[in-house]
C-alpha positions as CSV (number, residue, x, y, z in Angstrom):
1,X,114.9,91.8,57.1
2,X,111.8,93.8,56.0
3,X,111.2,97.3,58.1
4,X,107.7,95.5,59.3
5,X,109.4,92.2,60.0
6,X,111.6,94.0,62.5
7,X,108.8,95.7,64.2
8,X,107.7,92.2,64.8
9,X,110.6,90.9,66.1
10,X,111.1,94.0,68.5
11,X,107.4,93.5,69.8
12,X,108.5,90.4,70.9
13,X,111.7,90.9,72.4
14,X,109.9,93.2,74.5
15,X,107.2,90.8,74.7
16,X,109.8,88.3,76.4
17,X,111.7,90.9,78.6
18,X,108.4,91.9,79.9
19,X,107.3,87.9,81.3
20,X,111.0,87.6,82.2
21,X,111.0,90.4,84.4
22,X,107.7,89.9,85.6
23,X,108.5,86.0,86.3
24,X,109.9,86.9,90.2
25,X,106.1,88.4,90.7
26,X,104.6,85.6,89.4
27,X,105.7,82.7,92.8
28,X,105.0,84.8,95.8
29,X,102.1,84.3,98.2
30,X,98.9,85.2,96.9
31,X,96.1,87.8,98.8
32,X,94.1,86.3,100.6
33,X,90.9,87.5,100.0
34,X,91.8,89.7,96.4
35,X,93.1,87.3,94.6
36,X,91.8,84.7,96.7
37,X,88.0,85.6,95.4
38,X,89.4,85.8,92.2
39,X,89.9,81.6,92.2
40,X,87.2,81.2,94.2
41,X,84.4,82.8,91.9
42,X,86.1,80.9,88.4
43,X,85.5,77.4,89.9
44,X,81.8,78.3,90.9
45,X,81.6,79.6,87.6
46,X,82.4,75.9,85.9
47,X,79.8,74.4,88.4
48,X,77.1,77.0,86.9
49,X,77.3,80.2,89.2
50,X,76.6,83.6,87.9
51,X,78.8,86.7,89.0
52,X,76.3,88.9,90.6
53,X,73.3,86.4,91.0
54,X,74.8,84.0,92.8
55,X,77.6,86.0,94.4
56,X,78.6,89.3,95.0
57,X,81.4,91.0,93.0
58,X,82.3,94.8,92.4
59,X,83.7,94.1,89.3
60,X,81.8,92.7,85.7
61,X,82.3,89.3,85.0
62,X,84.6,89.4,81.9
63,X,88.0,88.2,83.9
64,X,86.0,85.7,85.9
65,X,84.9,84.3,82.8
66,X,88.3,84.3,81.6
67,X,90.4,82.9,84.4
68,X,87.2,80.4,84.6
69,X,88.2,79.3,81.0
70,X,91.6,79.3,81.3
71,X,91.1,76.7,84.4
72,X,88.7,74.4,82.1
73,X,91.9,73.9,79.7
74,X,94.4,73.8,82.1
75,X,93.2,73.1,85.6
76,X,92.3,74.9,88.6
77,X,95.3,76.5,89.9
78,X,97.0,80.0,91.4
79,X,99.3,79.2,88.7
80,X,97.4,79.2,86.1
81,X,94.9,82.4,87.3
82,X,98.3,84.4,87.7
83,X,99.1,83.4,83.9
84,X,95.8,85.2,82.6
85,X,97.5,88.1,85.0
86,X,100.7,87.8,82.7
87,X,98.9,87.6,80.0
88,X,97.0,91.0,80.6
89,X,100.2,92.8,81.3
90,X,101.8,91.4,77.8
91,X,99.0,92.8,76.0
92,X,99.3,96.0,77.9
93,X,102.9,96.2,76.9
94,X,102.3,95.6,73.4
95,X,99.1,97.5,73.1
96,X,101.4,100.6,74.3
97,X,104.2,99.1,71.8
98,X,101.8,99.3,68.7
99,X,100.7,103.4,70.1
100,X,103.9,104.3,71.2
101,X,105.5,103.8,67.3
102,X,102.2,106.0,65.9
103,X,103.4,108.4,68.4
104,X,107.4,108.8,67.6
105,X,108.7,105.9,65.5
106,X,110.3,102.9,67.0
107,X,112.2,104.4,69.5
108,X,109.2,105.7,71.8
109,X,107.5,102.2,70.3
110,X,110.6,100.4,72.6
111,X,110.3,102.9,75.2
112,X,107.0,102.7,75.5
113,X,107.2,98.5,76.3
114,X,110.1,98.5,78.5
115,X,108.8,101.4,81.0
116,X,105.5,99.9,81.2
117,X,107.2,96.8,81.7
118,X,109.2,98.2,84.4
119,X,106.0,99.4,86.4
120,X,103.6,97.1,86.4
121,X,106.2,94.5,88.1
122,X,105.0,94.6,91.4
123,X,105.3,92.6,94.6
124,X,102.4,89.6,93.0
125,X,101.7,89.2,89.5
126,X,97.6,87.9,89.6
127,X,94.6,88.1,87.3
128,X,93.6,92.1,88.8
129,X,90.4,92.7,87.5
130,X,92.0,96.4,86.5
131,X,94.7,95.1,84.2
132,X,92.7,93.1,82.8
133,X,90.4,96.3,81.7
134,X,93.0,98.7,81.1
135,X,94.7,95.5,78.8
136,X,92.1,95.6,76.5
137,X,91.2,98.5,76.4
138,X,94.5,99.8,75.2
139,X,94.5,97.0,73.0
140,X,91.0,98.6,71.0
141,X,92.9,101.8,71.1
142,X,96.1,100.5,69.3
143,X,94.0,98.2,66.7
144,X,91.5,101.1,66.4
145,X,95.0,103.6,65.6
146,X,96.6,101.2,63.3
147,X,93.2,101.0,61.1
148,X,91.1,103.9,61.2
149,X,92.4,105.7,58.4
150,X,93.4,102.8,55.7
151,X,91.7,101.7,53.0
152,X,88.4,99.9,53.4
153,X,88.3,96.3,52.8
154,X,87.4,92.8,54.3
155,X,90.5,92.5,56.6
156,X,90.2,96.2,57.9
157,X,86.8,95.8,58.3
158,X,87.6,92.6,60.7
159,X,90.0,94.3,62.7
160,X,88.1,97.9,63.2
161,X,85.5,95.8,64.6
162,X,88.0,93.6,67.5
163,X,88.6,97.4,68.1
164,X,85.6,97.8,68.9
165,X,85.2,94.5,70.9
166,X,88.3,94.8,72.3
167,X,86.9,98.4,74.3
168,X,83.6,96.7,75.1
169,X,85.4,93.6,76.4
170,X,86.9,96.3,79.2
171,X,83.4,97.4,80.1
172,X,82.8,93.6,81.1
173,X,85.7,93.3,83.2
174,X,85.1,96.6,84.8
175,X,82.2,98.3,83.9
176,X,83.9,102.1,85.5
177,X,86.3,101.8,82.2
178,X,83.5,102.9,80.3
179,X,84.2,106.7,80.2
180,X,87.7,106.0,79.7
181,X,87.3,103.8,76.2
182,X,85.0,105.6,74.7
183,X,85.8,109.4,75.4
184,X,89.5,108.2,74.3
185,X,87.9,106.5,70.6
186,X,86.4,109.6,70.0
187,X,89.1,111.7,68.0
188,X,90.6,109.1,66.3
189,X,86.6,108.3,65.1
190,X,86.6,112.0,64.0
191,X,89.0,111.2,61.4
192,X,87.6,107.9,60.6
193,X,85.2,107.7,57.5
194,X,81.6,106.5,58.5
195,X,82.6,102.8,57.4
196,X,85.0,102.8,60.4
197,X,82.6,104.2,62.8
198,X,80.1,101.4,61.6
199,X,82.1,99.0,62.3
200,X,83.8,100.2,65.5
201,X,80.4,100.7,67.2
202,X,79.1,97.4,65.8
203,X,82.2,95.5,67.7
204,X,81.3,97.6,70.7
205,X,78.0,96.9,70.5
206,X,78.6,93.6,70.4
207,X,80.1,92.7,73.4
208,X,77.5,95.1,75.3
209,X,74.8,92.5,73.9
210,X,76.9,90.2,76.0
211,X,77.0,92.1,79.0
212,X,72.8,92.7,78.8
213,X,72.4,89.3,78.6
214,X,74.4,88.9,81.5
215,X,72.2,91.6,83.6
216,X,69.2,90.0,82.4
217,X,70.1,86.4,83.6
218,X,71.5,87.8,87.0
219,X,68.0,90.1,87.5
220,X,66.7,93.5,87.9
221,X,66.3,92.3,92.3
222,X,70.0,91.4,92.3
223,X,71.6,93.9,90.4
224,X,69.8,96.3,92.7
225,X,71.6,94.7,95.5
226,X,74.7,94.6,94.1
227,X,74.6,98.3,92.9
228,X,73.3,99.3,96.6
229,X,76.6,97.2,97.6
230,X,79.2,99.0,95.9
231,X,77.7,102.4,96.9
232,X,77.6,101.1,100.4
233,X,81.1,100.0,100.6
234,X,82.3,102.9,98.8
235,X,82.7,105.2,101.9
236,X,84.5,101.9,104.3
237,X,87.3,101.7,101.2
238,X,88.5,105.3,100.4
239,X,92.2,106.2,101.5
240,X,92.7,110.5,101.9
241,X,95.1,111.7,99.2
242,X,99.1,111.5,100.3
243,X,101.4,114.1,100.0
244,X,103.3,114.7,96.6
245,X,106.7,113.8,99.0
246,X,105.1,110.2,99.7
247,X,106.0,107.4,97.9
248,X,102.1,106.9,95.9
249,X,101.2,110.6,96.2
250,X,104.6,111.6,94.1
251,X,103.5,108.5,91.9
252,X,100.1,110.0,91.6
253,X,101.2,113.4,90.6
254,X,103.7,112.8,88.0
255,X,100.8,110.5,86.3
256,X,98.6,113.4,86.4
257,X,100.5,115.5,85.2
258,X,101.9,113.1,82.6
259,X,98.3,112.8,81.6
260,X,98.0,116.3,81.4
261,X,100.9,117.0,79.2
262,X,98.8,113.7,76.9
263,X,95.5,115.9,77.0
264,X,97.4,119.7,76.5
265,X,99.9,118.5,73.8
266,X,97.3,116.2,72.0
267,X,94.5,119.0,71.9
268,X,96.9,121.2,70.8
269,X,98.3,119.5,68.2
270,X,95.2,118.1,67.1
271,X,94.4,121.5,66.7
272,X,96.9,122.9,64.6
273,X,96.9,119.4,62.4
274,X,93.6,118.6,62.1
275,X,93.8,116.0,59.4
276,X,97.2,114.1,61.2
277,X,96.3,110.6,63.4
278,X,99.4,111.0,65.4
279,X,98.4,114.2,67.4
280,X,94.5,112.5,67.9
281,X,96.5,109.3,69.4
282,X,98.2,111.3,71.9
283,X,94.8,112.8,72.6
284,X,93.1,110.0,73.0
285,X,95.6,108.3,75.2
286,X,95.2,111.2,77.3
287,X,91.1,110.9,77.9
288,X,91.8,107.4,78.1
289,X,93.8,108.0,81.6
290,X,91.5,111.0,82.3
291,X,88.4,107.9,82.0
292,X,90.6,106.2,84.9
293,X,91.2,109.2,87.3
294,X,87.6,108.0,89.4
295,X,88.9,104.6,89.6
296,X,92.4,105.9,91.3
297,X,91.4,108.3,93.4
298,X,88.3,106.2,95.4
299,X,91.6,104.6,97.0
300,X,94.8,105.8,96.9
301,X,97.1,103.1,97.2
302,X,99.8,101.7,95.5
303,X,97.4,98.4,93.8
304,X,95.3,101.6,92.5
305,X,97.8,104.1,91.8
306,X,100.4,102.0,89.4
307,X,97.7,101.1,87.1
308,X,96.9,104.9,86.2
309,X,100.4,105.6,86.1
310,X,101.4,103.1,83.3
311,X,99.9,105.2,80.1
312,X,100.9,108.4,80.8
313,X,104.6,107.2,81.7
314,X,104.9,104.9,79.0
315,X,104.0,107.2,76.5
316,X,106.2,110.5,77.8
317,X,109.1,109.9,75.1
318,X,106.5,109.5,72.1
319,X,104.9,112.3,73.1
320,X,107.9,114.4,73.0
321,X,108.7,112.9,69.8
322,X,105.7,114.2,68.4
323,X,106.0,117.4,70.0
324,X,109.5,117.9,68.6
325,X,108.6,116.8,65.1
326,X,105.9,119.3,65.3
327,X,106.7,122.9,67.2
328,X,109.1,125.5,66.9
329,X,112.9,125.1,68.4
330,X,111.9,127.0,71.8
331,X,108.9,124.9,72.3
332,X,111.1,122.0,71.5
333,X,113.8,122.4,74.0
334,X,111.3,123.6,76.7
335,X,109.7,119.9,76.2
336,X,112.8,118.2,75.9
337,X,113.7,119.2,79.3
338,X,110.3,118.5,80.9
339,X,110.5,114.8,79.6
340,X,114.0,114.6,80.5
341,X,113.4,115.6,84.2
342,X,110.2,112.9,84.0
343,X,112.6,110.0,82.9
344,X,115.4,111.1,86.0
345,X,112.3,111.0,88.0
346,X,111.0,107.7,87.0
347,X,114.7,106.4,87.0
348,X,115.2,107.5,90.6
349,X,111.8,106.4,91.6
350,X,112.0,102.6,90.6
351,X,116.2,102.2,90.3
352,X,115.7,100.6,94.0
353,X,112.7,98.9,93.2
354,X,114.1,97.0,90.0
355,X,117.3,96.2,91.7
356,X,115.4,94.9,94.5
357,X,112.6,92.8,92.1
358,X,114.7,90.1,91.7
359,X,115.5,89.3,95.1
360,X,112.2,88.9,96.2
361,X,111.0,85.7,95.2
362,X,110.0,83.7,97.6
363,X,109.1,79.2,97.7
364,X,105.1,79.0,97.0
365,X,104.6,75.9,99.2
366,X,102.5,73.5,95.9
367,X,100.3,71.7,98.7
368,X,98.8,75.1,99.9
369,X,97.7,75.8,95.9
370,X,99.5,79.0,96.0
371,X,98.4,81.2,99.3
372,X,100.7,80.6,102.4
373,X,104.2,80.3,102.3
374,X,104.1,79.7,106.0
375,X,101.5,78.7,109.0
376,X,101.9,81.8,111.6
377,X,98.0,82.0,112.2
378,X,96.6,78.7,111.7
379,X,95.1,79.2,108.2
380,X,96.7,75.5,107.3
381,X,95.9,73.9,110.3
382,X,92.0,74.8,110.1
383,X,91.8,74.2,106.2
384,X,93.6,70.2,106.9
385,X,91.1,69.8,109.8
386,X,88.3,71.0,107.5
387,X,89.1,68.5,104.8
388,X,89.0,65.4,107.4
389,X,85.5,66.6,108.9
390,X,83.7,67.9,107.0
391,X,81.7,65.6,103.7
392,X,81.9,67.1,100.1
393,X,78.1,69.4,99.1
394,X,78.2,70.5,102.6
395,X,78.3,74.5,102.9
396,X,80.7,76.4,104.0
397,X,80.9,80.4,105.1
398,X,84.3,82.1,105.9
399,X,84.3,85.6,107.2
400,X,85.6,87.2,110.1
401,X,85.2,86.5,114.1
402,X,83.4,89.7,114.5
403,X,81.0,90.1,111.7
404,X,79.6,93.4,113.2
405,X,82.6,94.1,111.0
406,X,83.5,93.0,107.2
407,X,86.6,94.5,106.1
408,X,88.2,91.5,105.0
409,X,88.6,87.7,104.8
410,X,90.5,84.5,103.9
411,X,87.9,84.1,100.9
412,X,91.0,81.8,99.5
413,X,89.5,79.2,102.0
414,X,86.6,78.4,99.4
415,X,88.9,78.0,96.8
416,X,91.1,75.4,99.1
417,X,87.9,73.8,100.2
418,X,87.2,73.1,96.7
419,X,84.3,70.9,97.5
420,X,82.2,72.2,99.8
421,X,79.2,74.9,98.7
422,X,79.9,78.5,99.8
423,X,77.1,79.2,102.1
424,X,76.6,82.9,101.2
425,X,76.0,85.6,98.5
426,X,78.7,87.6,100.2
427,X,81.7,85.5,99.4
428,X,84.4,88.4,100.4
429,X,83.8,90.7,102.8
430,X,83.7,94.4,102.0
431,X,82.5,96.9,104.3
432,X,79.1,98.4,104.8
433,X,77.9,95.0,102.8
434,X,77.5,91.6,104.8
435,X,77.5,93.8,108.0
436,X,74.4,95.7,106.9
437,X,71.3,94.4,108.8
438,X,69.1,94.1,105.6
439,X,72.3,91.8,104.1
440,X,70.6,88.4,104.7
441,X,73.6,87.5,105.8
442,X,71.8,86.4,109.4
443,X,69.5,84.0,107.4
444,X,72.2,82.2,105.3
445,X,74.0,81.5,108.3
446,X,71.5,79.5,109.8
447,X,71.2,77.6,107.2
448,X,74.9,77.0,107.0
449,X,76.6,73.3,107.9
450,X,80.0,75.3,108.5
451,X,81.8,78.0,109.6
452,X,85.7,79.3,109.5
453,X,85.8,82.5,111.2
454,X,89.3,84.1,112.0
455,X,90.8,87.2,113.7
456,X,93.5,87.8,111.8
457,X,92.1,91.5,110.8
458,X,90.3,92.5,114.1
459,X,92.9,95.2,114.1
460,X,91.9,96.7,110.7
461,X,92.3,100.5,111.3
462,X,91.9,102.3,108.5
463,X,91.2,105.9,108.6
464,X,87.3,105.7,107.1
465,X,84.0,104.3,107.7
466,X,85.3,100.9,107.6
467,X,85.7,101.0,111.6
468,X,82.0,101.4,112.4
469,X,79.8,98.4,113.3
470,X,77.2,96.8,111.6
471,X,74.3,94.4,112.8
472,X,74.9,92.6,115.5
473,X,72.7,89.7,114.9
474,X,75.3,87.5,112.7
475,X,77.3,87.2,115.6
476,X,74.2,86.5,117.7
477,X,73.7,83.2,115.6
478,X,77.4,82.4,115.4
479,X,76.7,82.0,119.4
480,X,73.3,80.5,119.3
481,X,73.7,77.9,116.8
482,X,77.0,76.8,116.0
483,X,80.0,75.2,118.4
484,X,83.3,75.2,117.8
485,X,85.3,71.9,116.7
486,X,88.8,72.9,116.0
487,X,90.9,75.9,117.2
488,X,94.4,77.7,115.6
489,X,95.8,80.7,116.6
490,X,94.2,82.8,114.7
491,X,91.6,80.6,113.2
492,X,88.6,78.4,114.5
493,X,86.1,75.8,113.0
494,X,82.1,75.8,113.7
495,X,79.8,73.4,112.9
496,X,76.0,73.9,113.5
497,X,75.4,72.5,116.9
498,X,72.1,70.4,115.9
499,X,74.3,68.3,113.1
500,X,76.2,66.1,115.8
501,X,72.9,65.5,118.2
């Protein structure tokens, strides 16, 4: 077998072990309102909505678009969204695969796959808008390291350039990975001859086109309102740093400094080898996590956390590869031992969890489409009810009983409901957003046919701004306008009162 034939064939071994050992996370019950707007937004999507226009999202519209077109081929289902998820991690893994053999051979090439393997299992594989980013932006990275210092032709032309549309493709599933892809293309560019930076920017450029002609179809009046959103909801979503002892602050700290060690070795390296791509990789893997920090740190907890950590982990042994290959027998054995106590770390820190991933799978029941595995609040009883009453094109809103407050909502319930038309812009609740009395949110109720309002978070209790009280008024025409037909325990059923006069 040829050396680059078993490359291949190690890629996908690791390529297999990964959706194997991610398969557990794949059949447990779905979030309700995360993953749950996720499904939602794809289906309006294939009856003509526009992210941002038509609904609000905090994210760009890139994974929408793609879980949207993944249910046009193979139907609308939690099954199917959660195999875009897979998907995303698999290129993640071999993205860091392809990196992680520039870095230190095959070895930190296998490394690399099987520890990010090992931490992006988590307790529900789905289509996270995040992953999604980070996949391909990684996956620019890798193609951009493979090809920025061969030979110019045709075919390297080709692939420079899905570099290049590979990073911008990021920026349109989260727009906040921007600083990260390109301050982390940058010294690998430096190398580059000017053909490569053509055609790396053109590629970029490209898929920027897209995402303007996106913000020009969705408007200058609602891209104001959903920037004035996000800034809103910012302060009513921020978790206060844990303690390096805790189980995501130690996380947190060892992928910082993981990513310092990328941004200290790489410069330094980079430095002393100027004309080398390995020590510019190593670099530019570190500015890549640097680009992510913001992202982590607006809420510290584990969804937000692993995702930062994966690079930086992944990457450890290649890095001390390089190193070793590169400095003096002191320096060596000094990093040796700081990697070394990083992997005892990591092995201590996940041995329970990887043991304990297999037994965690849990029966998805099929006639819920993914997102209860039981009926403890009432969610299945009001959606069943809803389906008997209620006459397909009629609108729907689902929210919370008090909507002084927004935190959160069974935005899965529009996604069940598959036929009815959501009745509002604000299609998950967020806080500082709907509740706001310059929302509208008031207006589209009373316009609304139905309602599914549930207390199933009236306890939400976070430490931030996400426990004051917005306008009152949405509640006001809740009372005013709408009875209610059917009650669970934790769920209830309005209809405007004027429809059954």
């Amino acid at each position: 077998m040829s050396s680059r034939n078993r490359v291949v064939a190690i890629a996908v071994s690791v390529a297999i072990f990964t959706l194997a050992y991610m398969l557990p996370s794949t059949i447990a019950k779905a979030f309700e309102m995360d993953e749950g707007a996720v499904n939602a937004y794809a289906v309006r999507i294939l009856d003509g909505a526009v992210p941002h226009r038509d609904f609000l999202t905090f994210y760009g519209p890139g994974n929408l678009w793609l879980v949207a077109g993944a249910f046009a081929i193979f139907g609308e289902s939690v099954g199917v969204e959660r195999a875009v998820g897979a998907a995303y991690r698999v290129l993640i893994v071999l993205a860091l695969f392809a990196i992680g053999r520039r870095l230190g051979g095959l070895p930190a090439a296998i490394a690399a796959g099987l520890g990010a393997a090992t931490i992006m299992a988590e307790a529900v594989v789905w289509a996270y808008a995040t992953y999604g980013a980070i996949a391909f932006g990684l996956v620019g990275l890798a193609l951009l390291s493979e090809t920025a210092t061969r030979v110019p032709s045709r075919g390297v032309g080709i692939a420079v350039a899905a570099a290049g549309v590979a990073a911008g493709f990021a920026v349109l599933i989260r727009f906040d990975v921007g600083p990260a892809v390109v301050l982390s293309s940058l010294p690998i560019l430096a190398l580059a001859s000017r053909w490569t930076r053509v055609h790396f920017a053109a590629g970029f450029l490209a898929a920027m086109a897209v995402f303007a002609v996106h913000l020009i179809v969705v408007g200058p009046e609602r891209v104001s309102r959903v920037v004035t959103d996000i800034l809103a909801a910012g302060p009513g979503r921020y978790l206060q740093r844990q303690t390096i002892w805790e189980g995501t602050g130690s996380l947190l700290a060892v992928a910082n400094l993981s990513t310092a060690a990328l941004l200290v070795v790489g410069a330094f390296l980079t430095w002393r080898w100027r004309t080398e791509l390995a020590p510019r990789i190593a670099l530019a893997v570190g500015l890549f996590n640097l680009g992510l920090l913001p992202l982590t740190i607006s809420r510290m907890d584990p969804l937000h956390v692993r995702p930062y950590a994966i690079v930086p982990l992944s990457l450890l042994p290649g890095l001390a590869l390089l190193a070793v290959s590169k400095l003096g027998r002191r320096r060596r054995l000094a990093l040796t031992f700081a990697v070394a106590a990083a992997v005892v770390w990591g092995a201590l820190h996940y041995g329970d969890y990887s043991v304990d991933h297999f037994r965690k799978v849990r029966d998805v029941k099929s006639g819920y489409r993914g997102f209860y595995d039981d009926d403890s609040f009432g969610a299945k009883l009001v959606v069943e009810h809803a389906k008997q009453v209620t006459r397909p094109g009629e609108s729907l809103f689902v929210g919370p009983e008090d909507l002084r407050r927004t935190n959160y909502g069974p935005t899965y319930m529009y996604f069940l409901l598959r036929e009815l038309e959501p009745a509002s812009f604000y299609m998950e609740m967020n806080p500082q957003t709907a509740n706001r009395e310059s929302s509208g949110l008031a207006d589209e109720l009373r316009e609304t046919d139905w309602l599914i309002l549930s207390s199933e978070w009236d306890n939400w209790d976070e430490p931030n701004e996400s426990s004051e009280y917005g306008s009152p008024i949405p509640n006001q025409v809740v009372d005013d306008l709408f009875c209610m037909r059917f009650e669970a325990p934790q769920y209830r059923l309005y209809e405007r009162c004027d429809r059954s006069q």
